[in-house]
N, C-alpha and C positions, 0 to 999 in steps of 0.2 A: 474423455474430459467432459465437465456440466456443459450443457447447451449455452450457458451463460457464464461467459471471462468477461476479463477487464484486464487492461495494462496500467501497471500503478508506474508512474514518472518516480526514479530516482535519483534523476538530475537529466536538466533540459532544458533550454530557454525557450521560449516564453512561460514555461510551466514551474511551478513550487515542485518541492518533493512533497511525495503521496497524495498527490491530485491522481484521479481518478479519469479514465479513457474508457468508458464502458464500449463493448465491442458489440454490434449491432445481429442480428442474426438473419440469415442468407443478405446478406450486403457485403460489397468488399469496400474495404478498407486502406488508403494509401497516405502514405506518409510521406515527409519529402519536405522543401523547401517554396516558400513564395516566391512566385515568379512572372512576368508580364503574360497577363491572360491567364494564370492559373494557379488556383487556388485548392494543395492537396488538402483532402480531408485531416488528417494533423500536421500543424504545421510548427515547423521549427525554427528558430532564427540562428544556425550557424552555414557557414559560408562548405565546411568539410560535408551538409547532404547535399543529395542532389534535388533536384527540381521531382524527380517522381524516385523515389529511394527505396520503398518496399512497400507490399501491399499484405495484409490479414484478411482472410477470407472464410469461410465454414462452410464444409463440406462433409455431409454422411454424419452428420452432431461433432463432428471435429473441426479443431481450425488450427490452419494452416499460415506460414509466412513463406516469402518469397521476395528474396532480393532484385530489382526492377533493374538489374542492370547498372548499378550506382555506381560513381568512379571508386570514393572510397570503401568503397564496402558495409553489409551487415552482417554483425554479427551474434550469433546465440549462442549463448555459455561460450563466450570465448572464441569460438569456433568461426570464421567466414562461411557463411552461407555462396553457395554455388548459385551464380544468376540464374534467374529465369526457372528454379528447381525448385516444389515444394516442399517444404518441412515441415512436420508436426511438430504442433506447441502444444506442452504441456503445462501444469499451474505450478508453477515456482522454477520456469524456463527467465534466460536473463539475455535482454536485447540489447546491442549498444550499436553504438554510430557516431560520424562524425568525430573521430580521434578519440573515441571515447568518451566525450564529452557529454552525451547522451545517453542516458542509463532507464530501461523499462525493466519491469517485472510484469508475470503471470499471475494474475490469481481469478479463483473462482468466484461467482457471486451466485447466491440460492435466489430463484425467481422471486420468491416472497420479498427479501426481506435487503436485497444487496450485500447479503452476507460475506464478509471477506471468507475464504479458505483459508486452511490450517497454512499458515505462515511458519512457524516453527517446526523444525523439521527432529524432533527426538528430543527426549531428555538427556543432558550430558550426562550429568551424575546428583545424587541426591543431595539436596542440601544441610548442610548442619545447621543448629539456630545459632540467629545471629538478628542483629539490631537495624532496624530501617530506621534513619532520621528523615528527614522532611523538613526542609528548609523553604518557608511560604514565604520569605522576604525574597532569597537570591531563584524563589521555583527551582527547585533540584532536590533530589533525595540523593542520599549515601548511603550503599551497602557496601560491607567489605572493604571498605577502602576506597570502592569505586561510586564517582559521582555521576549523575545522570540529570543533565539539564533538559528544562524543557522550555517551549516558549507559553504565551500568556495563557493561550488558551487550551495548550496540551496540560498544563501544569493542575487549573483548574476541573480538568476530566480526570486526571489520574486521581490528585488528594481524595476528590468526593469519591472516587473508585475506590483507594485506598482506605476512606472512612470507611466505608460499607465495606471492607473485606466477606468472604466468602457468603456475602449479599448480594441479590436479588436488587438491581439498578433498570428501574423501567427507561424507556429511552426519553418519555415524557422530563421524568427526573432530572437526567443528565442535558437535558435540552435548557433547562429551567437554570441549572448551573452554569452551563457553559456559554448559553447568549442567550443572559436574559433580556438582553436589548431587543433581541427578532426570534421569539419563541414562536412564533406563527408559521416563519417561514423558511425552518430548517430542514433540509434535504437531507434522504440516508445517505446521500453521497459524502456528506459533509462530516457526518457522524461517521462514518465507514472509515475519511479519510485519516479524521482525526485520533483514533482507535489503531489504525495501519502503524501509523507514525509511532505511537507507543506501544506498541507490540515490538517494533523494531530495535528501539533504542533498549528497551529490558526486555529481548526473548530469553536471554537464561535463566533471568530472575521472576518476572511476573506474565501469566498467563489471562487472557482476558478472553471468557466465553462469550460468544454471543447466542444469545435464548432468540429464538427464531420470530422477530417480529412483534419483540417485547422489549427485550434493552440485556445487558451484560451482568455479569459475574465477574470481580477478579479474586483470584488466588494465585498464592508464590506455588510455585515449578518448587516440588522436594517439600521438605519438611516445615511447618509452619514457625514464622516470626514472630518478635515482640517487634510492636511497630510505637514510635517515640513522634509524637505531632508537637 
């Protein structure tokens, strides 16, 4: 695994989905619930973790999890992690907790640039052509039948992505789009996270490059569209 992960939240209180957990390197990491006198490094607001629930740690350029002993359990991919044992994590490993109610993901980030790792894991199958609509009143595009919402500020990253298809999008650019209210003082974390979020919602349909510490590319997964603005 890269020297450098991150756990992307995909459901969790206090946390949005695709906020970003960047994972420190030789520091360990615990996770767990607030409690008088202590305060774990992420923290959760449900009642099912425990006060010290699991810890992330890197060792040898790898990093490792390890259930603290917690009443209800962690688990990866599904799996109960064995207290006090460590386990290797890999980039597109999936943590949960607290009745499931708590959902992490793995991914890599490139020292440069916060780069997410390849989130998509394979082509299904090639695409036939077919027609993208783009709906800038209700934010959502339709392919195929199928709708894909987005919120304000996802909606306005993908269109200007979308305008630019198989373009060259500096991140200056997309910053300029997406808030231009605080163009000064946006983080790749922000940009990372927001990029995550639609990679997710259309991984079989749209792919989004990231150019290493310049800005994106998108193109559709399979054979190319007529796109309808």
């Amino acid at each position: 695994m890269s020297d450098s992960i991150c756990l992307i939240v995909e459901q969790g209180a206090p946390f949005k989905e695709g906020d970003f957990i960047p994972l420190k390197r030789n520091s360990m990491m615990i996770a767990g619930r607030k409690g008088t006198n202590w305060n774990p490094d992420l923290c959760f607001n449900n009642l099912f973790v425990s006060r010290k629930q699991f810890a992330v740690y890197q060792k040898n350029h790898h990093y490792y999890i390890k259930d603290l002993n917690s009443k209800h359990g962690t688990f990866l991919n599904q799996k109960r992690l064995t207290a006090n044992e460590a386990t290797l994590l890999n980039v597109s490993d999936e943590i949960s907790l607290g009745n499931d109610l708590i959902r992490l993901s793995v991914a890599s980030i490139s020292d440069e640039t916060s780069d997410i790792g390849p989130l998509i894991h394979g082509v299904v199958e090639r695409l036939t052509k077919q027609e993208l609509y783009i709906d800038s009143i209700k934010q959502e595009f339709n392919w195929q039948g199928e709708t894909f919402k987005f919120s304000d500020k996802e909606f306005k990253c993908i269109e200007f992505l979308l305008q630019k298809k198989d373009q060259f999008v500096s991140k200056e650019e997309l910053i300029q789009c997406v808030w231009p209210e605080r163009i000064m003082d946006v983080s790749n974390e922000e940009i990372n996270s927001i990029i995550y979020r639609i990679r997710k919602k259309t991984q079989n349909v749209v792919g989004i490059e990231n150019i290493r510490g310049k800005g994106f590319i998108l193109s559709f997964i399979g054979e190319k569209m007529s796109i309808s603005l």
